[in-house]
C-alpha positions, 0 to 999 in steps of 0.5 A, a space after each residue: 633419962 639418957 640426956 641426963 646422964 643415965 647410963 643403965 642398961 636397956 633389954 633383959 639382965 644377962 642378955 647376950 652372947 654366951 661367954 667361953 666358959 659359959 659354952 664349955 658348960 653348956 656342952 657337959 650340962 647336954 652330956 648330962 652332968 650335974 652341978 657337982 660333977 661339972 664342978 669337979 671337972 672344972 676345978 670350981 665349986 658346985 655353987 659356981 657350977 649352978 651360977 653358970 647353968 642358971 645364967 645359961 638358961 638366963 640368956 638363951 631364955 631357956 626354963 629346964 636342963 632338959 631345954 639347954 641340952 636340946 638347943 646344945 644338940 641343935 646349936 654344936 657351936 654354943 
């Protein structure tokens, strides 16, 4: 398909390294707060809030806050 032009991507949707904002967020989901509260701190909605989160566990193949507050105990840098 490629030799035909196709340019899709190849692998998982969302995989990849974490953007910036991304590894903000995951540093105050491990500080245990929510959609709302991270929302309020940040300036963005609740929606964009849980957007964040979802593509988070997305990329580090993650199921559960619970799982992404872990590996932000394990991984300080994001």
């Amino acid at each position: 398909m490629r030799d035909l032009g196709d340019r899709s991507r190849v692998g998982a949707k969302g995989a990849g390294a974490l953007t910036s904002r991304e590894r903000e967020i995951l540093r105050l989901v491990a500080q245990g707060l929510t959609n709302a509260e991270i929302a309020g701190r940040l300036y963005i909605s609740t929606r964009t809030a849980g957007n964040h989160v979802s593509n988070i566990l997305t990329k580090l193949g993650l199921r559960s806050r619970a799982e992404a507050a872990a590996y932000a105990a394990l991984h300080p840098a994001g």
